[in-house]
DRENKOL-700974 format. One record per residue (C-alpha): residue number from 1; residue in three letters; x, y, z. Coordinates in steps of 0.05 Angstrom, whole numbers. Layout:
BEGIN
ATOM    k    r       X       Y       Z
ATOM  NUM  ALA       X       Y       Z
...
REM end
This chain:
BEGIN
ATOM    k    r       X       Y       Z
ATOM    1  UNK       0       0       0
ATOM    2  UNK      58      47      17
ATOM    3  UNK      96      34     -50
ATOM    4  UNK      33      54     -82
ATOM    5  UNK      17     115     -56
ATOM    6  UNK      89     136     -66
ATOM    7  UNK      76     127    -138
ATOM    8  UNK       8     166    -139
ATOM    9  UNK      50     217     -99
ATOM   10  UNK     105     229    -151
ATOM   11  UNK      60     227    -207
ATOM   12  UNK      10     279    -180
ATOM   13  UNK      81     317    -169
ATOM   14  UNK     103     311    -244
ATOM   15  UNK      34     332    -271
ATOM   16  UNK      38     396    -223
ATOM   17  UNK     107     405    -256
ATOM   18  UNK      83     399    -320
ATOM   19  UNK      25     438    -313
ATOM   20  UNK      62     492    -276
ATOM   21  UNK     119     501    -342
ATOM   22  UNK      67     505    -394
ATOM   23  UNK      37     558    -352
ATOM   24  UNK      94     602    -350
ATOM   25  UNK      93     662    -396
ATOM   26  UNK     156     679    -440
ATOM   27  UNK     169     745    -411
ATOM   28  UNK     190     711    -344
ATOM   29  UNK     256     689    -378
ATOM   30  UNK     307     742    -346
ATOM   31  UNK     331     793    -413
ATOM   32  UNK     403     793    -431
ATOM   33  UNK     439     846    -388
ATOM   34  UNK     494     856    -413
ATOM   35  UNK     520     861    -485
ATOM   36  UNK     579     816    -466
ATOM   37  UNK     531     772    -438
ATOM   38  UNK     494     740    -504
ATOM   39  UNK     525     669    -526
ATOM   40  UNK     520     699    -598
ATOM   41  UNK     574     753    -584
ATOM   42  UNK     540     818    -609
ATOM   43  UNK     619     859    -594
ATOM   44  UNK     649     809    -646
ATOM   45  UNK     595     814    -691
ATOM   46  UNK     590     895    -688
ATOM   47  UNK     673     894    -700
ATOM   48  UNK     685     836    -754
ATOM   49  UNK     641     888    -802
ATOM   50  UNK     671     946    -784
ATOM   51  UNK     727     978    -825
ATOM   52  UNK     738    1053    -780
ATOM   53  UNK     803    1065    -760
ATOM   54  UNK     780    1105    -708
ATOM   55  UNK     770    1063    -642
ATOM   56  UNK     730    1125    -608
ATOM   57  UNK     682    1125    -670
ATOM   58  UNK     672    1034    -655
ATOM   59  UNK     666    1045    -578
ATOM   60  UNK     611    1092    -595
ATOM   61  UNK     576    1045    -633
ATOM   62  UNK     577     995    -577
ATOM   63  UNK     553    1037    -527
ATOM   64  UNK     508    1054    -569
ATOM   65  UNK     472     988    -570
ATOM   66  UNK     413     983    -519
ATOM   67  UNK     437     927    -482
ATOM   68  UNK     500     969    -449
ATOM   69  UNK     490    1004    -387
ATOM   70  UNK     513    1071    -373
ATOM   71  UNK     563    1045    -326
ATOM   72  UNK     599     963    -306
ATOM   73  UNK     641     912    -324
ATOM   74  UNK     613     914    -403
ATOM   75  UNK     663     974    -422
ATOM   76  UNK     724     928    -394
ATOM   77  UNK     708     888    -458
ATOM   78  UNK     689     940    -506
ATOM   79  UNK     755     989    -495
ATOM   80  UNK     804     931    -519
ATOM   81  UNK     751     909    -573
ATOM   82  UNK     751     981    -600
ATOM   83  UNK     821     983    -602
ATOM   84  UNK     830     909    -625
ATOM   85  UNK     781     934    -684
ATOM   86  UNK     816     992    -708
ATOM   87  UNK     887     976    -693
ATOM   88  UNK     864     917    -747
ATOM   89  UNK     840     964    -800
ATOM   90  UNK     906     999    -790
ATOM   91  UNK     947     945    -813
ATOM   92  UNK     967     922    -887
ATOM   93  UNK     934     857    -905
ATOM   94  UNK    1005     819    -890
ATOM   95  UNK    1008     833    -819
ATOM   96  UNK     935     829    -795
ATOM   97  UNK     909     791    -735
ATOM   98  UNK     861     743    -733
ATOM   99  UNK     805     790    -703
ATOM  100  UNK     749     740    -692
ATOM  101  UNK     797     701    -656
ATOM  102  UNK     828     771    -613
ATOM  103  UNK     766     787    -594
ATOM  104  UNK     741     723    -569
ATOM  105  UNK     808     732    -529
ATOM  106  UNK     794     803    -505
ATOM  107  UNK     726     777    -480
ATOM  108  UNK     752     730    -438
ATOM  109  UNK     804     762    -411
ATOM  110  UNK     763     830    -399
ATOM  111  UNK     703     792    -374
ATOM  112  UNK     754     768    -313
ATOM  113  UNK     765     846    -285
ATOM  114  UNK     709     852    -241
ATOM  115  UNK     655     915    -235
ATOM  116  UNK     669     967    -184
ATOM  117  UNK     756     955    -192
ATOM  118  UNK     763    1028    -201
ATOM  119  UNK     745    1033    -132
ATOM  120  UNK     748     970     -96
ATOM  121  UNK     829     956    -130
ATOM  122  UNK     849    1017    -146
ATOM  123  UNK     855     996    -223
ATOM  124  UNK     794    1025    -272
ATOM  125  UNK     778     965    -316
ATOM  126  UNK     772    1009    -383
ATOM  127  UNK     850    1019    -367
ATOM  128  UNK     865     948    -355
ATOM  129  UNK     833     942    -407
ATOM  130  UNK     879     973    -454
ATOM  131  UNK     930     928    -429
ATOM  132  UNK     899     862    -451
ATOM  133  UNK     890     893    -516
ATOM  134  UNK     965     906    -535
ATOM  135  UNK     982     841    -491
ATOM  136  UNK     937     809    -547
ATOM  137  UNK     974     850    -604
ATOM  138  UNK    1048     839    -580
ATOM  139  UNK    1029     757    -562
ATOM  140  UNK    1060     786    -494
ATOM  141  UNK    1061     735    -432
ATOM  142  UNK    1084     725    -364
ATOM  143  UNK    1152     711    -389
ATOM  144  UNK    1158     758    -438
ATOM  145  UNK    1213     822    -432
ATOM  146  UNK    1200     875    -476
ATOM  147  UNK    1123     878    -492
ATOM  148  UNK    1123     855    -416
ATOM  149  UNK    1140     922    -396
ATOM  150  UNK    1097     955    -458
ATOM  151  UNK    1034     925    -430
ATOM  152  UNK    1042     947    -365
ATOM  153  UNK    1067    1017    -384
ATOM  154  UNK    1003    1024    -425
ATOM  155  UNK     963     999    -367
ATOM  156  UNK     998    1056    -325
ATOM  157  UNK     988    1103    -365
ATOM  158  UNK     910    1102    -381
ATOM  159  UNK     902    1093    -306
ATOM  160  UNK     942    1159    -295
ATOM  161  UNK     896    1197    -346
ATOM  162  UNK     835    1162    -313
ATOM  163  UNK     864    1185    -238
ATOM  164  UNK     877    1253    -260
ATOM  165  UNK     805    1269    -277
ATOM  166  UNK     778    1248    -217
ATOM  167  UNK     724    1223    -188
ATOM  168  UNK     676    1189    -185
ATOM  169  UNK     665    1139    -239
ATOM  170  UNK     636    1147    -301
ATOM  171  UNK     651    1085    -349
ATOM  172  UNK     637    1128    -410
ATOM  173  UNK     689    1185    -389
ATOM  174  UNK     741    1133    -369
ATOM  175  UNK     736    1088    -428
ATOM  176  UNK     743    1157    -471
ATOM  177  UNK     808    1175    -435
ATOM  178  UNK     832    1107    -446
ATOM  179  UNK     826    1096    -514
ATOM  180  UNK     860    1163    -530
ATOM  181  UNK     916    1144    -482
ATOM  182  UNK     929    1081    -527
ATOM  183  UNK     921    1114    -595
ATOM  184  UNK     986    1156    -572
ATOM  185  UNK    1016    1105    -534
ATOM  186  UNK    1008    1056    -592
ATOM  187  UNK    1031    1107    -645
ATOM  188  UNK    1095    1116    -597
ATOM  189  UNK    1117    1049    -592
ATOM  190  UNK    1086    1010    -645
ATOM  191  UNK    1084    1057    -706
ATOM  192  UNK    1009    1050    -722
ATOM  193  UNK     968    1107    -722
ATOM  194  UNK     897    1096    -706
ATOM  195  UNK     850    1163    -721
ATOM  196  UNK     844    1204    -661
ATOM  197  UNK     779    1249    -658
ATOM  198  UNK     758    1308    -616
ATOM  199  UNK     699    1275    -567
ATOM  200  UNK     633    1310    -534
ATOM  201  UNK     596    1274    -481
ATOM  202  UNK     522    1266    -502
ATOM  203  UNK     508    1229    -442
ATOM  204  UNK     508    1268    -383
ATOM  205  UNK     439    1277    -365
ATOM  206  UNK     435    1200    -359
ATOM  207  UNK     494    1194    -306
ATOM  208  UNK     471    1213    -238
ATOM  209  UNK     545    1209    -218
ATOM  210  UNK     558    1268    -266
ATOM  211  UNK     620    1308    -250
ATOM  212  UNK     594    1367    -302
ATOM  213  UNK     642    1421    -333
ATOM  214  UNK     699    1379    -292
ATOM  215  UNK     694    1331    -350
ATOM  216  UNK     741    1344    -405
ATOM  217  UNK     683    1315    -451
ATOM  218  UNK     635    1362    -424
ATOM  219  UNK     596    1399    -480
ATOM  220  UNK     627    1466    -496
ATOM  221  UNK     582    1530    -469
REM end
């Protein structure tokens, strides 16, 4: 008798199951909150067609896209991707990279710098994140001497740009600062000159962490 109602137990369990996931509307599936997030990569997708030189002009674009926030982890991704991008279209069809492959690199290594590192480590990810990007360019490792100390120079010097403008965060200004660190930094010591454009925040209204005509984005009076 007890091995039977066991069984009418567990099936009257499995029918409520059933019943309960045929019930349940699409909308409760949680969106995609991040645009590094999607298992389709929309970054790679967005820079395999693109053909700017201009990394500022691609990071635009990707912030642009209505899955990335105003502020997190995403931009530690899309700094290095805009660079990867247009440091690409930069080079004669003999020495380019394998982009798809770069960027599936940049992703995984950007993904690993956590949200909040600006304040919590003392390291803004957008900067770090200029590092991976010419550790991915120069094939630069642990063991490596000369593009050992280029990585981390370029690392150090985005941060200083991103410390000397202050506080507190805004992901957009810092990735901006950045990128135009690099495009210098890279021209320097690499000889490839990426396009470097004047830039004008059009998103300040939609940072409540604003640090107004501080900014050297802020819109001109």
């Amino acid at each position: 008798m007890k091995k039977i109602l066991s069984i009418i137990v567990v099936a009257a369990v499995m029918a409520l199951m059933a019943t309960s996931c045929k019930e349940t509307p699409k909308e409760s599936v949680p969106a995609v909150e991040s645009i590094t997030e999607s298992s389709v990569d929309p970054v790679a997708a967005l820079c395999m067609e693109e053909s700017s030189r201009n990394p500022i002009e691609i990071l635009e674009k990707l912030m642009s896209q209505p899955e990335c926030p105003m502020h997190g982890p995403t931009h530690h991704v899309l700094v290095g991707a805009a660079l990867l991008t247009a440091y690409n279209n930069c080079l004669p069809d003999s020495a380019k990279l394998d982009l798809e492959e770069a960027l599936a690199e940049m992703r995984e290594r950007g993904e690993q710098v956590p949200g909040g590192a600006c304040g919590y480590m003392g390291a803004c990810g957008a900067s770090i994140s200029t590092g991976i990007f010419l550790s991915i360019v120069t094939r630069n490792t642990p063991f490596s001497t000369d593009t050992w100390r280029l990585c981390n120079l370029m690392t150090a010097r985005a941060l200083e740009q991103v410390a000397l403008n202050g506080g507190p965060r805004c992901c957009k200004r810092d990735s901006y600062l950045s990128i135009l660190t690099a495009i210098d930094f890279v021209k320097e010591n690499l000889g490839v000159e990426m396009e470097k454009p004047e830039i004008t925040c059009s998103r300040s209204q939609i940072n409540e962490q604003c640090i107004g005509k501080k900014c050297p984005f802020a819109p001109k009076p």
